[in-house]
SELO-920915 format. One record per residue (C-alpha): residue number from 1; x negated, y negated, z negated. Coordinates in Angstrom, 3 decimals. Each point is the difference from the previous one (the first is absolute). Layout:
SELO-920915
<voti k="NUM" xx="X" yy="Y" zz="Z"/>
...
end
This chain:
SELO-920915
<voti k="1" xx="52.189" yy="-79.764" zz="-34.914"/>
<voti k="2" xx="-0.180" yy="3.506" zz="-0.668"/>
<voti k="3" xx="-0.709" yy="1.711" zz="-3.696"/>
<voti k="4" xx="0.118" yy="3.379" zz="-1.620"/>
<voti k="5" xx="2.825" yy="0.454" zz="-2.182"/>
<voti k="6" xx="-0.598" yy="2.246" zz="-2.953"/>
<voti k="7" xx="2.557" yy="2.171" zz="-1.424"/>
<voti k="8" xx="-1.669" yy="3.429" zz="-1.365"/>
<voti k="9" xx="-2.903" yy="1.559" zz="1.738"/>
<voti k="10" xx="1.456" yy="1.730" zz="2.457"/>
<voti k="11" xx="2.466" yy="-3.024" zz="1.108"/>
<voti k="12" xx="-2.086" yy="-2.896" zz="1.303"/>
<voti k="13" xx="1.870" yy="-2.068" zz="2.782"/>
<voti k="14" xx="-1.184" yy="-2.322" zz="2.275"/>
<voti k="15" xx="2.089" yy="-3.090" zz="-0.239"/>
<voti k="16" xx="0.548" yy="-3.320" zz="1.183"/>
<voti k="17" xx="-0.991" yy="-2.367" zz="-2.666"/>
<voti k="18" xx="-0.165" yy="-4.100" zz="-0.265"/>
<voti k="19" xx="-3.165" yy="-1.644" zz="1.028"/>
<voti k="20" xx="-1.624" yy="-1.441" zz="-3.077"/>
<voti k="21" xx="-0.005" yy="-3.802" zz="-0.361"/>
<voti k="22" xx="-2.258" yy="-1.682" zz="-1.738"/>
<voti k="23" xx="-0.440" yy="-2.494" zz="-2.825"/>
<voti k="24" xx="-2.919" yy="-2.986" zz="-1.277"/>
<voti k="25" xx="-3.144" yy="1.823" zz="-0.854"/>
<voti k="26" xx="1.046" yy="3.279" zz="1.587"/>
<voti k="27" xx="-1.374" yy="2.308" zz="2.929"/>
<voti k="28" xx="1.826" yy="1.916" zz="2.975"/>
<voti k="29" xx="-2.027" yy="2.797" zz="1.004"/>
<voti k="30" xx="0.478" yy="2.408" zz="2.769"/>
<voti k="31" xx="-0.451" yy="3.765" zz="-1.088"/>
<voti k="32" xx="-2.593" yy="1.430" zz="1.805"/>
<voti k="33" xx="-1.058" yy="3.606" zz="-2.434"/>
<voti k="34" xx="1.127" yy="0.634" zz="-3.475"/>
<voti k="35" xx="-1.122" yy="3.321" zz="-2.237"/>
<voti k="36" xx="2.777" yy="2.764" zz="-0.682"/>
<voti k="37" xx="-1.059" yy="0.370" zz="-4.044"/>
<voti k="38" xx="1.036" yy="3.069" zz="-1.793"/>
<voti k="39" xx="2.412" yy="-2.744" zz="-1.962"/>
<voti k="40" xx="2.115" yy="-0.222" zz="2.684"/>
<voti k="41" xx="0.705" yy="3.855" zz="-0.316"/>
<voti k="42" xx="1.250" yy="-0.144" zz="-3.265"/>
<voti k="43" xx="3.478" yy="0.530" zz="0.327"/>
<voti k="44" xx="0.984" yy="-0.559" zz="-3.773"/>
<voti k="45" xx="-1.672" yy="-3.146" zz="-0.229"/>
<voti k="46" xx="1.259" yy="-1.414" zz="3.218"/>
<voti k="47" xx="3.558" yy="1.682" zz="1.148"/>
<voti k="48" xx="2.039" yy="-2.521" zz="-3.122"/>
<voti k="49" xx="-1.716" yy="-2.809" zz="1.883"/>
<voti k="50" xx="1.359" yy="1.039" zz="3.688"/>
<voti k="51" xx="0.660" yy="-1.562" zz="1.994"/>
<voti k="52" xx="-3.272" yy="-1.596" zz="0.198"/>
<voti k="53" xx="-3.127" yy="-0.934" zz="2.284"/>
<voti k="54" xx="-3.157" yy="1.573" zz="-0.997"/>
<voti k="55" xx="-3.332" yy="-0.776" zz="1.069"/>
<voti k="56" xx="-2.519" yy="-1.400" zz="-2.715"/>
<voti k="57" xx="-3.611" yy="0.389" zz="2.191"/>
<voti k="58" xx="0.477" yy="-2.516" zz="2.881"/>
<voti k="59" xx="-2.000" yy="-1.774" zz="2.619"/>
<voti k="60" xx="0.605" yy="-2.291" zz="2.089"/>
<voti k="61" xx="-0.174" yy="-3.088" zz="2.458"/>
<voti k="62" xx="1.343" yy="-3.290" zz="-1.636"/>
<voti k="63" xx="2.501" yy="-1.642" zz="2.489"/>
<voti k="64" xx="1.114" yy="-2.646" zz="-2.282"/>
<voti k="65" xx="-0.802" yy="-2.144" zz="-2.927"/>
<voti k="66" xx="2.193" yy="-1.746" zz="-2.825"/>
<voti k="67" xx="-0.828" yy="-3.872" zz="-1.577"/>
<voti k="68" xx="-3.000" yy="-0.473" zz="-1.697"/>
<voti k="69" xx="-1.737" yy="3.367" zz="1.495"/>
<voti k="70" xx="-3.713" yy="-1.455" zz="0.685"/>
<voti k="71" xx="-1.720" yy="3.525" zz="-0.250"/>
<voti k="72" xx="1.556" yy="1.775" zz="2.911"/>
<voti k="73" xx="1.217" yy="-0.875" zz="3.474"/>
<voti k="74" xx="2.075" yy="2.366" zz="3.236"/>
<voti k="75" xx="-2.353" yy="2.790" zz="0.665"/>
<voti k="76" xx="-1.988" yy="0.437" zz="-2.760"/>
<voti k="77" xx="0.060" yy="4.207" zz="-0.716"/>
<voti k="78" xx="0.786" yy="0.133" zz="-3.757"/>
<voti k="79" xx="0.413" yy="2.719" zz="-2.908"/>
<voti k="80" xx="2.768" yy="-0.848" zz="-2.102"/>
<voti k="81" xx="0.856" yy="1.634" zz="-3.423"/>
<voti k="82" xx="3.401" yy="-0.005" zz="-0.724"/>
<voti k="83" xx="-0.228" yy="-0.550" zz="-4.027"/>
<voti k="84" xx="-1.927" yy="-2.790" zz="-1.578"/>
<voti k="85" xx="0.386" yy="-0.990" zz="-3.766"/>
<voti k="86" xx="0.552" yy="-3.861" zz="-1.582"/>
<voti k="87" xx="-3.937" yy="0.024" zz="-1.189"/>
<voti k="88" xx="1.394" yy="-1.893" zz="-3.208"/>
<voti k="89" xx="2.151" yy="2.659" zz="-1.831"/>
<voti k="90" xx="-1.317" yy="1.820" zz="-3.249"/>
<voti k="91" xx="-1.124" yy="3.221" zz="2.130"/>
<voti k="92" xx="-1.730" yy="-2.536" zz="2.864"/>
<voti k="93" xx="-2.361" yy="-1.662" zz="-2.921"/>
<voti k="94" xx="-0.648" yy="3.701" zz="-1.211"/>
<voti k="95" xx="-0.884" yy="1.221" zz="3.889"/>
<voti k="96" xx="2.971" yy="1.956" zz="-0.243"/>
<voti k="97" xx="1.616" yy="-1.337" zz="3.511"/>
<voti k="98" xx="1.613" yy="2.647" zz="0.862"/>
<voti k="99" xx="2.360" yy="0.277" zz="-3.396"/>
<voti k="100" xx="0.637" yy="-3.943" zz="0.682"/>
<voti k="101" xx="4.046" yy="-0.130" zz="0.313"/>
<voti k="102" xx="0.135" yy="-1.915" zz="3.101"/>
<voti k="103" xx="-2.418" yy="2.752" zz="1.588"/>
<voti k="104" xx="2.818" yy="2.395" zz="1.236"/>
<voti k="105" xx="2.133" yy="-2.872" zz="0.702"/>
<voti k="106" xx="-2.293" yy="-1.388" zz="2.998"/>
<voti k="107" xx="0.987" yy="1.790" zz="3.281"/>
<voti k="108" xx="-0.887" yy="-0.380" zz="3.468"/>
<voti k="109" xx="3.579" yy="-0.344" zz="1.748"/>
<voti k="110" xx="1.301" yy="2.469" zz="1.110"/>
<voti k="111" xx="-2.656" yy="2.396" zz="-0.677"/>
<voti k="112" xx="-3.217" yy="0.632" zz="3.306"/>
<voti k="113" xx="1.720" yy="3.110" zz="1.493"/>
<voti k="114" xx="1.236" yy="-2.944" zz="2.282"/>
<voti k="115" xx="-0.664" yy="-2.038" zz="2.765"/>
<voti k="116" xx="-0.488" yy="-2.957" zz="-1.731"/>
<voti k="117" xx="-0.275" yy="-0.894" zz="-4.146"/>
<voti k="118" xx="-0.006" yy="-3.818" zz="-1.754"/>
<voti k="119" xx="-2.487" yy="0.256" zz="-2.365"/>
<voti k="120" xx="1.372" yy="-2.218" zz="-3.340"/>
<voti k="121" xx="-2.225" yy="-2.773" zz="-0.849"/>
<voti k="122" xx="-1.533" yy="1.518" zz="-3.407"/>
<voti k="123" xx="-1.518" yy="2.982" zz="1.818"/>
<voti k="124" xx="-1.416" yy="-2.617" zz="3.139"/>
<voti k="125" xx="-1.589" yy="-1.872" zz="-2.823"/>
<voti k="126" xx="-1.079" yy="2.893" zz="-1.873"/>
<voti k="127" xx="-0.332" yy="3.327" zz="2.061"/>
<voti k="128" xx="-0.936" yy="-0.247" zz="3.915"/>
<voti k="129" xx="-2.960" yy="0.371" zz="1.637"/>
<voti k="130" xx="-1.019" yy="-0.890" zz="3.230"/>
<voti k="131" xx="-1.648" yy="3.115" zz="1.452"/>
<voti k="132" xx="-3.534" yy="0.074" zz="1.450"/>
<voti k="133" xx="-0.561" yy="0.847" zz="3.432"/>
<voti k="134" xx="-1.788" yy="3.100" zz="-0.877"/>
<voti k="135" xx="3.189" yy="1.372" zz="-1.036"/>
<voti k="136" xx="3.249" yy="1.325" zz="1.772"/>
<voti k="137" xx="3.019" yy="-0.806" zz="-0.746"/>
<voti k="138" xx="1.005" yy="3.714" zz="-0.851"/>
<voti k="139" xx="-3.634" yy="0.361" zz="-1.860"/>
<voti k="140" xx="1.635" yy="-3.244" zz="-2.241"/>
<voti k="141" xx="3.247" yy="2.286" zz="-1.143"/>
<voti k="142" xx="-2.463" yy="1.534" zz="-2.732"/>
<voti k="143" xx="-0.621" yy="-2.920" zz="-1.616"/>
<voti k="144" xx="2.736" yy="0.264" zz="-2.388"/>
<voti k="145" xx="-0.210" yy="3.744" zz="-0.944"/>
<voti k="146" xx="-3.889" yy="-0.353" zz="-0.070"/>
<voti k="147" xx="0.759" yy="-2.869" zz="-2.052"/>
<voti k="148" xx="2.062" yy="2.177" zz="-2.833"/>
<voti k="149" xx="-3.660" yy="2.193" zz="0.298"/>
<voti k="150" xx="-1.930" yy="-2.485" zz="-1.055"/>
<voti k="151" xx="2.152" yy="-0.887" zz="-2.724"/>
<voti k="152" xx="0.216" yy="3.169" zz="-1.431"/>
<voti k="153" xx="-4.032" yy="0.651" zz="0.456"/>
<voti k="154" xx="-0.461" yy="-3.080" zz="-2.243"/>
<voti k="155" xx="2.312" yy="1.508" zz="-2.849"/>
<voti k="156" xx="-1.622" yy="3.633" zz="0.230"/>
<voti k="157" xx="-3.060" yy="-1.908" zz="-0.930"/>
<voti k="158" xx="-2.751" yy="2.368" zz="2.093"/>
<voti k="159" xx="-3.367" yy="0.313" zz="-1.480"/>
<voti k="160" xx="-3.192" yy="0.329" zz="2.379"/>
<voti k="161" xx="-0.657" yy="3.795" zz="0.633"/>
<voti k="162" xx="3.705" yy="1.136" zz="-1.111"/>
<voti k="163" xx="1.855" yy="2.758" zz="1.335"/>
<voti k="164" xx="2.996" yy="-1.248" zz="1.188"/>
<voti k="165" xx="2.788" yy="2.551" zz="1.090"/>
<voti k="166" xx="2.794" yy="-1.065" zz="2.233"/>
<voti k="167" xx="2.662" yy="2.379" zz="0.561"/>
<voti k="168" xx="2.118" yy="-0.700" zz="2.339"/>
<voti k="169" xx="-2.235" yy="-0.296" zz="3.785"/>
<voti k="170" xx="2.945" yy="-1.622" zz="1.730"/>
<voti k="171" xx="-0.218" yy="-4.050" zz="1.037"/>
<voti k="172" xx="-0.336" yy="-1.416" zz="-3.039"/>
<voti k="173" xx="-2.403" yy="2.216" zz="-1.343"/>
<voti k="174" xx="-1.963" yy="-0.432" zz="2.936"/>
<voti k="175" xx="-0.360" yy="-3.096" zz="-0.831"/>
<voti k="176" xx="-0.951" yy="0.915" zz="-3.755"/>
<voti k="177" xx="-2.600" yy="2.016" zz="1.532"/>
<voti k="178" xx="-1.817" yy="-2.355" zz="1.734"/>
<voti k="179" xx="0.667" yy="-2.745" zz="-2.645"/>
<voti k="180" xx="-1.435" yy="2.157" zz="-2.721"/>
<voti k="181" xx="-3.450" yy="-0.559" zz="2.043"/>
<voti k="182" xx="0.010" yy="-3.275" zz="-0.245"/>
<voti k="183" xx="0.746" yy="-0.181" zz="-3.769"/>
<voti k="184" xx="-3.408" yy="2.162" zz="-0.475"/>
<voti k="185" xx="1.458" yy="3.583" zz="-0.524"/>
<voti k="186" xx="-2.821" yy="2.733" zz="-0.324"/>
<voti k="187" xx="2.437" yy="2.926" zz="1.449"/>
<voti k="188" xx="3.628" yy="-0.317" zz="1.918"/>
<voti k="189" xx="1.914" yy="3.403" zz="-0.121"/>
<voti k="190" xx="3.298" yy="-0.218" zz="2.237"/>
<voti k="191" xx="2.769" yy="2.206" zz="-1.160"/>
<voti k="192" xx="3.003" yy="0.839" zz="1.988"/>
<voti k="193" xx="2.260" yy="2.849" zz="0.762"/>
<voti k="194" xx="-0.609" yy="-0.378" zz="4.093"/>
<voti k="195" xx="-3.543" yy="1.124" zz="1.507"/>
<voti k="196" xx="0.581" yy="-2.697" zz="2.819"/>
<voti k="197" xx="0.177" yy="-2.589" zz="-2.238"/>
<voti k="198" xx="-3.033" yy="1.330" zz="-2.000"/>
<voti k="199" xx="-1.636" yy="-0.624" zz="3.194"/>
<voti k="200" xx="0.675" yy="-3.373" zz="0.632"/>
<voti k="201" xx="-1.296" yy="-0.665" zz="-3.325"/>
<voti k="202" xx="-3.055" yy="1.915" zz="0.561"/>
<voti k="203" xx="-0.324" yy="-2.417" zz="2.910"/>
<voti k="204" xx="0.663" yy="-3.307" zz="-1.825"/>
<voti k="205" xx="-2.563" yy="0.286" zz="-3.251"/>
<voti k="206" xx="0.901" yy="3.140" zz="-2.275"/>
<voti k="207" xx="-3.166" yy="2.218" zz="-0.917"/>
<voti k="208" xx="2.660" yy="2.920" zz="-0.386"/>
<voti k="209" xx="3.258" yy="1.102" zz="0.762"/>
<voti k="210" xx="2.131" yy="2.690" zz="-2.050"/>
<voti k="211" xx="3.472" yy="1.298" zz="0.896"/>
<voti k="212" xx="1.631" yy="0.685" zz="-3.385"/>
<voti k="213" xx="2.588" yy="2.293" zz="1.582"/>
<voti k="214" xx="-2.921" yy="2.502" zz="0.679"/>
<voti k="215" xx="-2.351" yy="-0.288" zz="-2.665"/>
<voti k="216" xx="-0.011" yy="-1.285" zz="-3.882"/>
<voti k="217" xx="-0.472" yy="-3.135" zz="0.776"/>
<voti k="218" xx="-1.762" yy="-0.850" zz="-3.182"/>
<voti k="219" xx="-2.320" yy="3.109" zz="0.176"/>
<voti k="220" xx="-0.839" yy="-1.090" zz="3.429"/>
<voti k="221" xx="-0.882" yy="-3.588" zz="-1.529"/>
<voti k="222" xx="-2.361" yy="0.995" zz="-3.014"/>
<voti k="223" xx="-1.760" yy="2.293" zz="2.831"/>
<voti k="224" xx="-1.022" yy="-3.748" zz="2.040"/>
<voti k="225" xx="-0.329" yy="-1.931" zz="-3.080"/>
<voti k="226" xx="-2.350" yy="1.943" zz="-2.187"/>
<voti k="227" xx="3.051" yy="1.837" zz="-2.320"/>
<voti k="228" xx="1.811" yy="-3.095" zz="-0.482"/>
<voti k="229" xx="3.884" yy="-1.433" zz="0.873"/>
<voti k="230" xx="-0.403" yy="-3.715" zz="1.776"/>
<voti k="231" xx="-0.517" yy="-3.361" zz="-2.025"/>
<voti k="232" xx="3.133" yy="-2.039" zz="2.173"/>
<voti k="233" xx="2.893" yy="1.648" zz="1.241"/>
<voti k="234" xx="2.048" yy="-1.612" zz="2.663"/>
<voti k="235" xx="3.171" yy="1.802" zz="0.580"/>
<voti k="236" xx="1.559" yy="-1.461" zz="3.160"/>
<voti k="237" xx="3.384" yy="2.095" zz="0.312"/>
<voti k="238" xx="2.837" yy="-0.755" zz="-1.972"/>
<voti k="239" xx="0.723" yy="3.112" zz="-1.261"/>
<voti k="240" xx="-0.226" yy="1.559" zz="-3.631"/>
<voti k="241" xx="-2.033" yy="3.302" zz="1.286"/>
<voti k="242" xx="-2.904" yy="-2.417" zz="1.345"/>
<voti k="243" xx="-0.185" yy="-2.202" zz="-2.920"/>
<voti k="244" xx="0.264" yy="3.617" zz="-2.375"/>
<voti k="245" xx="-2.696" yy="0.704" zz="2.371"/>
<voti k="246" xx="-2.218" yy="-2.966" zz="-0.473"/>
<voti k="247" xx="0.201" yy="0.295" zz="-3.621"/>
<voti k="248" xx="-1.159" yy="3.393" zz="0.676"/>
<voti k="249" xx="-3.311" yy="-0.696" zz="1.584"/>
<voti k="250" xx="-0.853" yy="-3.154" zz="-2.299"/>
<voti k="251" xx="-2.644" yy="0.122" zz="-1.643"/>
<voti k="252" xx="-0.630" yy="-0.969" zz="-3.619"/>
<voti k="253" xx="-0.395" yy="-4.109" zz="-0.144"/>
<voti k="254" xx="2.005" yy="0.110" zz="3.281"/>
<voti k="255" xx="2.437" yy="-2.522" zz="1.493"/>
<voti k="256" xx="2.663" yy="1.520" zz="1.990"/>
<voti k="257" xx="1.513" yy="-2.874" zz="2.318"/>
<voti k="258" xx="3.691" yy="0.854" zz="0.438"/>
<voti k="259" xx="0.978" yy="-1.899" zz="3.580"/>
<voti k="260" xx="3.112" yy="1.120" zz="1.526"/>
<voti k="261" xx="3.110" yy="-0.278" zz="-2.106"/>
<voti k="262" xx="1.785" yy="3.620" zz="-0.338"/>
<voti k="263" xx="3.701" yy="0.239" zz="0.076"/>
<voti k="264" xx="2.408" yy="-2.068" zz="-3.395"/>
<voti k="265" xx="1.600" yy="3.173" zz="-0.978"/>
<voti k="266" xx="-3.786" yy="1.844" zz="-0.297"/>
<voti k="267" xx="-2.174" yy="0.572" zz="-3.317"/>
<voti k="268" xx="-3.066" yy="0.349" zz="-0.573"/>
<voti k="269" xx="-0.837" yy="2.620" zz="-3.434"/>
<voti k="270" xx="-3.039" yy="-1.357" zz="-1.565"/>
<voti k="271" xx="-1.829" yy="1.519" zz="-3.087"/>
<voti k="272" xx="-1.597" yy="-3.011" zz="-1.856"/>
<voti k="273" xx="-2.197" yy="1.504" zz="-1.754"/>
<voti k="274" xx="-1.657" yy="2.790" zz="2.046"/>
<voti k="275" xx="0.678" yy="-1.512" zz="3.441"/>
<voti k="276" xx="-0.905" yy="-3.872" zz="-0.839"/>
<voti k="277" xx="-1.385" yy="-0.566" zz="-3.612"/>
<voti k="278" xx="-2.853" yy="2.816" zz="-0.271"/>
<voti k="279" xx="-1.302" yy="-0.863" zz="3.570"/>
<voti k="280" xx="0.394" yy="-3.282" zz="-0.004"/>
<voti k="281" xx="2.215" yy="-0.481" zz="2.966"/>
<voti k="282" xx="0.991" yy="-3.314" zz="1.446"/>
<voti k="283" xx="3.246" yy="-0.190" zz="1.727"/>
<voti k="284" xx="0.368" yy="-2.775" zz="2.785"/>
<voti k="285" xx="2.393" yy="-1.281" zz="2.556"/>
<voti k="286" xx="0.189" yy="-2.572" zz="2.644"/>
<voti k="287" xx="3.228" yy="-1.492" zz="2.022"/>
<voti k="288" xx="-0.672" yy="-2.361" zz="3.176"/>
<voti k="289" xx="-2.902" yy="-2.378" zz="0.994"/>
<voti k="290" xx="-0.323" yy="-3.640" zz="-0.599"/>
<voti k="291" xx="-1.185" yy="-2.885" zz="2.199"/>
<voti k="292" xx="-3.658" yy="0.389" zz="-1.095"/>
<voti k="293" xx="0.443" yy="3.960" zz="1.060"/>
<voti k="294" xx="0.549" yy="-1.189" zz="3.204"/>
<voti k="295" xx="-2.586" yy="-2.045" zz="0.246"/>
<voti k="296" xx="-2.454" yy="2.903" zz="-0.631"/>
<voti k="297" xx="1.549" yy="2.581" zz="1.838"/>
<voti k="298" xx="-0.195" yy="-1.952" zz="3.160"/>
<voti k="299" xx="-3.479" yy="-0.842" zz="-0.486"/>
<voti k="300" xx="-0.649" yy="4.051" zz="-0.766"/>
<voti k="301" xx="1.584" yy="0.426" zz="3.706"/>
<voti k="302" xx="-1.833" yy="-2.421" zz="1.784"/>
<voti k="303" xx="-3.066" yy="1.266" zz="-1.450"/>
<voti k="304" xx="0.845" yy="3.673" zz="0.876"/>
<voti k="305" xx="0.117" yy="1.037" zz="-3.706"/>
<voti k="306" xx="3.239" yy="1.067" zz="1.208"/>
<voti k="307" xx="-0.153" yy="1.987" zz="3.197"/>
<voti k="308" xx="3.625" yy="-0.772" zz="0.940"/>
<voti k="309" xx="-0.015" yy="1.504" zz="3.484"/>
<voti k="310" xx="-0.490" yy="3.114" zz="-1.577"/>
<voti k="311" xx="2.749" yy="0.052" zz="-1.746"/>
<voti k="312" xx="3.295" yy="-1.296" zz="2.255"/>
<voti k="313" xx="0.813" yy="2.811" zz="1.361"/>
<voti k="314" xx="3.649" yy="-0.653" zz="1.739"/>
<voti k="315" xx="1.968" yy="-2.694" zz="1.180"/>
<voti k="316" xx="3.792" yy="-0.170" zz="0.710"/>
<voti k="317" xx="2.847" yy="-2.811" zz="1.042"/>
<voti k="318" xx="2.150" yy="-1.349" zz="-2.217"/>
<voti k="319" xx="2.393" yy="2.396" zz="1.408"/>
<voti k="320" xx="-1.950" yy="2.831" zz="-1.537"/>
<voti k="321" xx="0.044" yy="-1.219" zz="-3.544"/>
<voti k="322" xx="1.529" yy="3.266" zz="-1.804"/>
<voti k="323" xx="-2.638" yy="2.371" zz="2.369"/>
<voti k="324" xx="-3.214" yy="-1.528" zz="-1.707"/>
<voti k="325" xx="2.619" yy="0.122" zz="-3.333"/>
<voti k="326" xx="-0.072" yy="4.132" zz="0.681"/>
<voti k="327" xx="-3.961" yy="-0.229" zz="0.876"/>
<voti k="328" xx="-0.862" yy="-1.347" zz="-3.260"/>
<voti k="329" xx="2.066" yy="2.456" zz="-1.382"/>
<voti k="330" xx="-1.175" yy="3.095" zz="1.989"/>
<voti k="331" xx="-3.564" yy="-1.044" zz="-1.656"/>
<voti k="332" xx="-1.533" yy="2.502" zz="2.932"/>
<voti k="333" xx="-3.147" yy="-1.388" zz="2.643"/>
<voti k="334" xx="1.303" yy="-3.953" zz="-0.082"/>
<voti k="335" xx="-1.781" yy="-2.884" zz="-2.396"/>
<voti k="336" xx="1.626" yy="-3.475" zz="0.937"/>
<voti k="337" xx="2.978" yy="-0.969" zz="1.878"/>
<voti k="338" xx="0.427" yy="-2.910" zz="1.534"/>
<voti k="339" xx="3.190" yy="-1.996" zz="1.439"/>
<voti k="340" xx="-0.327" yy="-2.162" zz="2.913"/>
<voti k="341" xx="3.447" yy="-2.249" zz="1.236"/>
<voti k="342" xx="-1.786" yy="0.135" zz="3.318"/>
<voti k="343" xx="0.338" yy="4.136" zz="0.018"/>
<voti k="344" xx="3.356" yy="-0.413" zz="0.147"/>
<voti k="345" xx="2.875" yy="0.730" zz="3.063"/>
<voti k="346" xx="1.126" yy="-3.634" zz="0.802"/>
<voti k="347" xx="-2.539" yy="-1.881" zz="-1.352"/>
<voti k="348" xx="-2.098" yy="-1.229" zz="2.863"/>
<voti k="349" xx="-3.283" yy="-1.273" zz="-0.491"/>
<voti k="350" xx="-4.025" yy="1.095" zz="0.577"/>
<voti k="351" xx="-1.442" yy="2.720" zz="-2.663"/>
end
């Protein structure tokens, strides 16, 4: 089959690579759509693994099924998560799945920016989803990011009639937006750097959008929220200017929801006393989704929670890995990527 090869960002080849064979209790599934996430353009996080398949959003047809596999059959149009934990572990009983050791260890093989991926037998039992017929198989790719959404709106801990400020208007805080709805938020403000995005987020749920590179962006917040900062902060890039930023526009008794993880090497300067202790700031974070994530994400899609047509706004073969790599990057009029094997020169088949 064909696969894209990772080696940096700007080096992605399209390579032959062996067909995967399959085991008791596993799943072959044929790639049909799987998301681009703004993971697989960080470099320093990825380049010591190279070379390496990507590819952690996939959909697909099953076209075979291991021993023992009762709940799904050829044809069946799945979601699959890639990383499941062992439910048993310390962290499991705690509901902390996603710091269970065996999480990062489960892996779809050889990563969904593929023709074809055997699913391991933990994540079949675990984390896959048939998909209803009321969704597409690209509309399916946002389970998994939509899924780390949900997870993080639980541990920000929204109060009805909060003001919740997401900076940050590209895909995934799209997807905060229109989340933040459905957790009861009084007022969404959308903060981003890029008046097209602003737009989009106008268009998905926000009551206002403010570009902070033309305005104080927490003046221009106390003027919609009656001379006060916001109660949750969600800061979406993984920068230290937007998180400076979102501990900017807190308000006091806030939670400020840190999502994206910035670079090792940065630091973040933090003044205990006047910047946490005296306003009573809570600090959060979030890493990954876990099977019951999933769950509810997909439900939020089918039910239109979610509006993800809106928000896929490109597709590309698997020969084109590295130019969705550069759209991410460019951050400019583009949401969500997604890679189809059946995009791609040589690969013969209906789209």
């Amino acid at each position: 089959m064909k696969a894209a090869v990772y080696y940096n960002n700007q080096d992605v080849r399209l390579e032959d690579y062996p067909d995967p064979v399959i085991g008791p209790g596993e799943l072959k599934v044929k790639i049909d759509s799987c998301g681009l996430c703004g993971g697989d353009a960080m470099e320093w996080y990825l380049v010591h693994k190279a070379p390496i398949v990507l590819g952690h959003e996939p959909t697909g047809t099953v076209t075979e099924v291991g021993r023992g596999v009762t709940r799904f059959k050829p044809g069946d149009r799945v979601f699959v998560h890639h990383h499941v934990a062992c439910m048993a572990c310390h962290y499991c009983r705690r509901g902390y799945f996603t710091m269970c050791e065996k999480f990062t260890q489960t892996h779809i093989y050889p990563g969904a920016f593929a023709e074809y991926v055997r699913v391991p037998a933990d994540n079949v039992q675990h984390d896959v989803h048939l998909l209803p017929d009321s969704i597409s198989l690209e509309e399916g790719t946002l389970v998994e990011p939509m899924a780390c959404v949900v997870k993080a709106m639980k541990i920000a801990d929204i109060q009805p009639g909060d003001t919740v400020a997401v900076v940050g208007s590209g895909f995934m805080g799209l997807g905060f937006i229109q989340l933040a709805r459905v957790w009861r938020a009084g007022k969404v403000v959308a903060f981003d750097l890029n008046d097209w995005r602003l737009d989009r987020g106008l268009e998905l749920g926000a009551d206002y959008a403010i570009n902070s590179a033309e305005v104080d962006g927490l003046e221009a917040l106390k003027e919609t929220n009656q001379g006060r900062g916001a109660d949750v902060v969600i800061v979406t890039p993984n920068g230290i200017k937007p998180i400076e930023f979102g501990l900017k526009i807190a308000d006091k008794g806030a939670t400020v929801l840190f999502f994206a993880p910035p670079h090792p090497d940065d630091t973040l300067t933090l003044h205990p006393t006047t910047d946490l202790f005296f306003r009573e700031i809570t600090l959060k974070t979030t890493y990954s989704c876990n099977h019951i994530d999933t769950a509810q994400a997909l439900q939020f899609i089918a039910s239109r929670r979610i509006n993800a047509r809106a928000m896929i706004t490109h597709r590309f073969g698997l020969d084109r890995v590295a130019d969705g790599i550069a759209l991410i990057q460019e951050a400019g009029q583009s949401i969500k990527s997604i890679i189809r094997p059946a995009l791609t020169p040589d690969i013969t088949e209906d789209v």
